[in-house]
C-alpha positions in Angstrom: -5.6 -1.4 22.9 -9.3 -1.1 23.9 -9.3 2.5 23.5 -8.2 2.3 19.8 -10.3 -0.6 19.1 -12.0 2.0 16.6 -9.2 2.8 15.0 -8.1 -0.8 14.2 -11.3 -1.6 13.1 -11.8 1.0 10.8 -8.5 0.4 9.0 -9.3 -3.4 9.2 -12.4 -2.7 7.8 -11.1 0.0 5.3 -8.2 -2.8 4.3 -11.3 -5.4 3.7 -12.3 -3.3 0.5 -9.0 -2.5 -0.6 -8.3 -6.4 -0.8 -11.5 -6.6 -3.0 -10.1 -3.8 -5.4 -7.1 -5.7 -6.2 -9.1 -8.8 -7.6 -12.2 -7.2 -8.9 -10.8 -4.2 -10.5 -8.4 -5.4 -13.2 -10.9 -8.3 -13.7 -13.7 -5.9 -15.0 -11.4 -3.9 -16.8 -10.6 -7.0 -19.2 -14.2 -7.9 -19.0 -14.8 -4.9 -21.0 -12.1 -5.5 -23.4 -9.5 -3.4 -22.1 -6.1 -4.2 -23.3 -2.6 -4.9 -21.5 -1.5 -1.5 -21.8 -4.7 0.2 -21.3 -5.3 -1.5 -17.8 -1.3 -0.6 -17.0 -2.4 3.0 -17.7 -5.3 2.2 -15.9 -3.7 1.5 -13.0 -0.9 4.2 -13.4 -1.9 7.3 -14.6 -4.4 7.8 -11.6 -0.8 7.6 -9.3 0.0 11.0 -11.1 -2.8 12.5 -8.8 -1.9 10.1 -6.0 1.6 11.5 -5.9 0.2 15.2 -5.5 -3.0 14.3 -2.8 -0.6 12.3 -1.1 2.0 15.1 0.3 -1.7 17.7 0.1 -3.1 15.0 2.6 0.6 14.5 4.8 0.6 18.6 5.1 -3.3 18.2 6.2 -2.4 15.3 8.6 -0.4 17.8 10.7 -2.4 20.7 11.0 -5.8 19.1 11.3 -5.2 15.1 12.7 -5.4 11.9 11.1 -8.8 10.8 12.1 -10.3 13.6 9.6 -8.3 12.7 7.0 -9.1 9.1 7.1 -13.0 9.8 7.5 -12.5 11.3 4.1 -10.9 8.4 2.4 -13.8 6.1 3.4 -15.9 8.2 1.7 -13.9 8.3 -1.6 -13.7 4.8 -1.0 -17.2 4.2 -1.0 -17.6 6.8 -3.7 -15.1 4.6 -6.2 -17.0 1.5 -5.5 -20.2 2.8 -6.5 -19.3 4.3 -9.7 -17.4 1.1 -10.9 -20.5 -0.5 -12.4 -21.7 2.1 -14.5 -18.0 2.0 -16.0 -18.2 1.0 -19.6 -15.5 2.2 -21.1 -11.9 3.1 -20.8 -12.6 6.7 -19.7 -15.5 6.0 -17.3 -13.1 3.2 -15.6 -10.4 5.7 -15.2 -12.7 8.4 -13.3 -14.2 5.4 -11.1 -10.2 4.4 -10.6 -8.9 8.1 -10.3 -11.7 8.1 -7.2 -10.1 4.8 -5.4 -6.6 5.9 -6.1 -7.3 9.4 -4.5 -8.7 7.0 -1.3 -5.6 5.2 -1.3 -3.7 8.6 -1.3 -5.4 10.2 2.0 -5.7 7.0 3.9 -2.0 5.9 4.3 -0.5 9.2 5.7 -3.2 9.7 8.1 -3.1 6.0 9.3 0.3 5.8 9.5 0.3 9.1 11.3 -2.3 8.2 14.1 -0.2 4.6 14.8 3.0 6.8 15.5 1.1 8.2 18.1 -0.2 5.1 19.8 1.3 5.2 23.1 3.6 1.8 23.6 6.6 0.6 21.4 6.5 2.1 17.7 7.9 -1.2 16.3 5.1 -3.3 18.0 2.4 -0.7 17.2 3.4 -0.8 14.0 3.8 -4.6 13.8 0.1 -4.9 15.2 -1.2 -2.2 12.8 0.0 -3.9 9.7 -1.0 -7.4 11.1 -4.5 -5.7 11.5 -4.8 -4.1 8.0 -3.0 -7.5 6.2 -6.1 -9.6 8.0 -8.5 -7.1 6.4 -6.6 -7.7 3.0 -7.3 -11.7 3.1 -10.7 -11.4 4.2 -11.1 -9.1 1.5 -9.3 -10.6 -1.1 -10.1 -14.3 -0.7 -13.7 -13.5 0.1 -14.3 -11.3 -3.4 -13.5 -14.0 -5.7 -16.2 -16.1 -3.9 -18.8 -13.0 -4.0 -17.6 -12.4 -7.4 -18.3 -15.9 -8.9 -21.6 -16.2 -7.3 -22.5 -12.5 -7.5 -21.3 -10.5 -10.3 -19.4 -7.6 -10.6 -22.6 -5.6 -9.4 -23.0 -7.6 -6.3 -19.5 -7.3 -5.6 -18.9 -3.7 -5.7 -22.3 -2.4 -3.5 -20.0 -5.1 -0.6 -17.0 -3.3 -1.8 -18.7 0.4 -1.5 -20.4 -1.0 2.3 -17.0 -1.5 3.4 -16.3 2.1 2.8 -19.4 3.4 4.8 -18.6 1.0 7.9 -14.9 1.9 7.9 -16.3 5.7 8.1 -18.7 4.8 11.0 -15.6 3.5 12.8 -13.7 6.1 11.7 -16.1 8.5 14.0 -15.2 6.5 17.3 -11.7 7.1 16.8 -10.2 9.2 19.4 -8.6 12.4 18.3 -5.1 13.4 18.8 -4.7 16.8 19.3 -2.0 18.4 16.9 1.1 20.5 17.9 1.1 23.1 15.3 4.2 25.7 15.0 2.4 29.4 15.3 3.3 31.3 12.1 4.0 28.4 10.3 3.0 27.4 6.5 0.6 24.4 5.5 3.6 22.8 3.4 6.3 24.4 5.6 6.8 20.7 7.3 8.6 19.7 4.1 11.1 22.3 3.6 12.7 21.1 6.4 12.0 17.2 5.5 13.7 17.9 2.8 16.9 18.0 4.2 16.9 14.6 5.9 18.8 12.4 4.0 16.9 9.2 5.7 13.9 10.5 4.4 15.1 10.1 0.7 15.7 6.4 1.9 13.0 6.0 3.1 11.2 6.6 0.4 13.0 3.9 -2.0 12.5 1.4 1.2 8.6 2.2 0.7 8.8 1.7 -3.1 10.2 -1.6 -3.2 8.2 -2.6 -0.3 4.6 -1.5 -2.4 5.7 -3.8 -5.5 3.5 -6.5 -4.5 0.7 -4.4 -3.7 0.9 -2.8 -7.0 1.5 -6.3 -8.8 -2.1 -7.5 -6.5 -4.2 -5.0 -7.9 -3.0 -4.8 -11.3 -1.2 -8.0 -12.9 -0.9 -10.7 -10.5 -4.2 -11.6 -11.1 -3.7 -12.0 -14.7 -1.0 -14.0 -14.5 -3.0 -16.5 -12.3 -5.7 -16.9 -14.4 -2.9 -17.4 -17.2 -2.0 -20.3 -15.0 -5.8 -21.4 -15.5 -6.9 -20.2 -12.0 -10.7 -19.2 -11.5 -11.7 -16.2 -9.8 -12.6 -18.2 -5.8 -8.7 -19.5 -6.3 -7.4 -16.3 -7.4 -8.7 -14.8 -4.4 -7.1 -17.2 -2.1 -3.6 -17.5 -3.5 -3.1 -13.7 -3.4 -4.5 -13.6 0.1 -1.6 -15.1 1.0 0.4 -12.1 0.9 -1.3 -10.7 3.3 -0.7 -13.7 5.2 3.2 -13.1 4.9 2.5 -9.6 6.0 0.6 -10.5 9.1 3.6 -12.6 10.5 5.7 -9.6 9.9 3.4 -7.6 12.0 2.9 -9.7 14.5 6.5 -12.0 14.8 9.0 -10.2 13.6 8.1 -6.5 14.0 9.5 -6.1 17.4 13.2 -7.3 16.4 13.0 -4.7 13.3 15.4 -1.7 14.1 16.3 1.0 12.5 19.7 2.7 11.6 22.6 2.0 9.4 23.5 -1.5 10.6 20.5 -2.5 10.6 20.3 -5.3 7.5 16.5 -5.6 7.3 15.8 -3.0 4.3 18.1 -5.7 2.6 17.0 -8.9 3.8 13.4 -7.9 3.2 13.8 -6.1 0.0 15.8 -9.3 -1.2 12.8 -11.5 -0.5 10.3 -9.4 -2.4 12.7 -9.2 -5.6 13.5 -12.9 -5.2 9.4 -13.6 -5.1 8.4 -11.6 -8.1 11.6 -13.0 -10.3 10.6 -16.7 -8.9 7.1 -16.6 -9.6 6.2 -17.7 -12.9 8.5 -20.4 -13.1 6.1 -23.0 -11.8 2.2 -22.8 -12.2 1.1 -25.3 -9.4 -0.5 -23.7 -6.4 2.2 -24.5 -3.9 4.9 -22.7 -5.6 2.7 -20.0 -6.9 1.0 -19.6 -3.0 5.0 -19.8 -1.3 6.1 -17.2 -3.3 3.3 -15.0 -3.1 3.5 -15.4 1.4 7.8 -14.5 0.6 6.6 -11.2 -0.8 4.1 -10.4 1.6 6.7 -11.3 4.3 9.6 -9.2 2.6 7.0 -6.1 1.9 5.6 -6.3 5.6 8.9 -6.3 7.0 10.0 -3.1 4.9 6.9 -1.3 5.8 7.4 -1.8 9.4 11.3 -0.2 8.9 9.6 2.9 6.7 7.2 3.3 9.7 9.4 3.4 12.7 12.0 4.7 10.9 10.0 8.1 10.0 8.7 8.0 13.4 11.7 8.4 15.0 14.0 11.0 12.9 11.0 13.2 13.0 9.2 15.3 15.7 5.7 14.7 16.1 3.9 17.8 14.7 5.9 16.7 11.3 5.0 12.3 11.5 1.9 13.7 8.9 4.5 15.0 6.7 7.3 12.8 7.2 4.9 9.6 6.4 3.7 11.5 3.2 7.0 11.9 1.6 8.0 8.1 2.8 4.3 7.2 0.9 5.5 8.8 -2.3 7.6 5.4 -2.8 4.2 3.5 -2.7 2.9 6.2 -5.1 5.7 5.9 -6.9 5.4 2.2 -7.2 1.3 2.4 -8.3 2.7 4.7 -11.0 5.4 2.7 -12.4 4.8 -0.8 -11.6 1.6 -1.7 -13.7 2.8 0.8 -16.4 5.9 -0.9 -16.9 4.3 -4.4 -16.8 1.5 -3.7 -19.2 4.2 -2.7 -21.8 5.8 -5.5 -21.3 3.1 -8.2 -20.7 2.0 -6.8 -24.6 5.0 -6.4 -25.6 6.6 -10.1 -24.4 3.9 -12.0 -22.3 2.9 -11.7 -19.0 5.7 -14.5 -18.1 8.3 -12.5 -19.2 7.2 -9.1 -18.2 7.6 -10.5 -14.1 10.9 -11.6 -15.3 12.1 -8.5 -16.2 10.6 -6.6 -13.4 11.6 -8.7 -10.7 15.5 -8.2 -12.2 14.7 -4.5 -11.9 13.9 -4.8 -8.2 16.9 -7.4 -7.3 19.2 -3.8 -8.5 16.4 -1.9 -6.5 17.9 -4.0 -3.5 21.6 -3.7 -4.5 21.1 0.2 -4.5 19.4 0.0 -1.2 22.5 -1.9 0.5 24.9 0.9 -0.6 22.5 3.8 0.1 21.8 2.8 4.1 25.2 4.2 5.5 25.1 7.2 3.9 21.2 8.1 4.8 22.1 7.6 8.4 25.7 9.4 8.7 24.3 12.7 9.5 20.5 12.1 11.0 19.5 13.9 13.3 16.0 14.5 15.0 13.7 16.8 12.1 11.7 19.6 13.4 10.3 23.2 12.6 11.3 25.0 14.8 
């Protein structure tokens, strides 16, 4: 652990402002008027490119390392944050967006990558990994809604762009781990073979269900608190608590997660998240609205563990880059969909309704899942290139 105390403080750190983006971003977007459907497309359109850099940065991940790859998405982060207050209008906000999306897109694979090869258990590496990055979440989240009342947008974004800059310091002590590349072979040539791992396609429907309360944080679960009359300092606090639930998957019950056909977490988990999102308008007081919000955090956490090991262990190592790239096209996936779909129909029926709908759309989400496990695993075997 002391050795890769860089590494967990740089994704802590890195975590910290992506916590911040979730309150602050679709906040100043309806400060400056946008409407329902312009701050879903806000939100969505961006996870077009995400999508794309995503599998560019898996393929990078195995022929160059993680570490690199991560240095870069602190400075994109960084980047994003700074350009968010000159944003006045709906086309400046989507370049200062496009920027943080494209951070989200490089930072996963390459995080995800370098924890597969921490030496120890995967499942508790994991476990510790996503405990470390849902503490940077709180911090970040709960804190920006007390910077943001008592500093202004402007205030909050130069923290939110210093976050960036001291995850890339950190990012420079990490150690690096040299890579096993195949002579002779491709850039993309990693997902070719990927391609034909059935487990990977679950995978990636395990990592979309799982992301739904991420992309709900950053896009429309703040605006359905402060439909429930919450300021921004609450705000900030209640959705904190989702991280919460996804630290005591990381640090409880990552190491009885397993991976496999009988294994029923993907369901379990999965069930809790669609069960949270359906649940969560029906009462406005902050103890329902705070329980719900740690059952999705717990049920995401949980699932993100499974993606994790899971692509860890039906893969060889020189392919883990690759292999969490097409897992994260689920969470890109999600941060297309998710706010889309919810814009439409927070203009269409209300922001009550729309988390209705969409948590009825993740409870078949779940039902798919429990018939799809068996099959995924009847015929996986260990991926490589050669």
């Amino acid at each position: 652990m002391p050795s890769h105390l860089p590494y967990f403080l740089a994704s802590f750190t890195w975590n910290y402002g992506l916590g911040m983006t979730w309150l602050v971003v679709p906040l100043y977007a309806y400060s400056k008027g946008l409407s329902g459907a312009e701050i879903g497309i806000l939100f969505s359109l961006p996870s077009v490119a995400q999508l794309a850099i995503n599998l560019v940065g898996g393929a990078y991940v195995d022929r160059f390392g993680g570490r690199r790859i991560m240095l870069a998405s602190s400075v994109l982060l960084a980047a994003g944050a700074a350009a968010m207050p000159f944003a006045q209008g709906f086309w400046s906000l989507f370049f200062a967006q496009s920027v943080l999306v494209l951070a989200r897109a490089t930072f996963w694979p390459a995080n995800w990558s370098i924890a597969a090869d921490l030496p120890g258990e995967r499942g508790v590496q994991a476990g510790r990994l996503n405990a470390i990055t849902n503490l940077g979440q709180i911090l970040g989240n709960g804190c920006c809604g007390f910077i943001l009342a008592y500093g202004g947008f402007g205030a909050t974004f130069a923290v939110l762009a210093a976050m960036g800059v001291a995850a890339l310091l950190l990012g420079f002590a990490t150690p690096r781990v040299p890579r096993a590349v195949v002579p002779g072979q491709r850039l993309f040539g990693n997902y070719l073979v990927l391609m034909r791992v059935p487990v990977l396609y679950y995978g990636i429907l395990c990592a979309y269900l799982s992301a739904l309360p991420f992309s709900l944080s950053m896009s429309f679960y703040p605006l359905l608190l402060q439909h429930f009359g919450y300021g921004a300092e609450a705000s900030g606090v209640l959705l904190a608590l989702r991280a919460v639930g996804g630290i005591a998957s990381g640090l409880v019950v990552a190491r009885f997660v397993h991976t496999g056909p009988a294994s029923p977490w993907p369901v379990i988990a999965g069930l809790a998240v669609a069960l949270a999102v359906f649940l969560q308008p029906l009462a406005s007081h902050w103890t329902a609205v705070g329980v719900f919000l740690l059952a999705s955090g717990l049920g995401s956490g949980i699932m993100t563990i499974y993606f994790q090991v899971t692509m860890a262990e039906v893969v060889a190592p020189e392919m883990r880059g690759s292999a969490m790239a097409l897992g994260g096209l689920g969470w890109g996936l999600s941060h297309l969909t998710t706010p889309l779909v919810m814009g439409l129909l927070a203009d269409q029926y209300g922001v009550i309704a729309g988390f209705y709908l969409l948590g009825g759309m993740a409870l078949v989400t779940v039902v798919f899942i429990g018939f799809l496990r068996r099959w995924a695993f009847a015929s996986t075997k260990l991926a490589t290139a050669g």
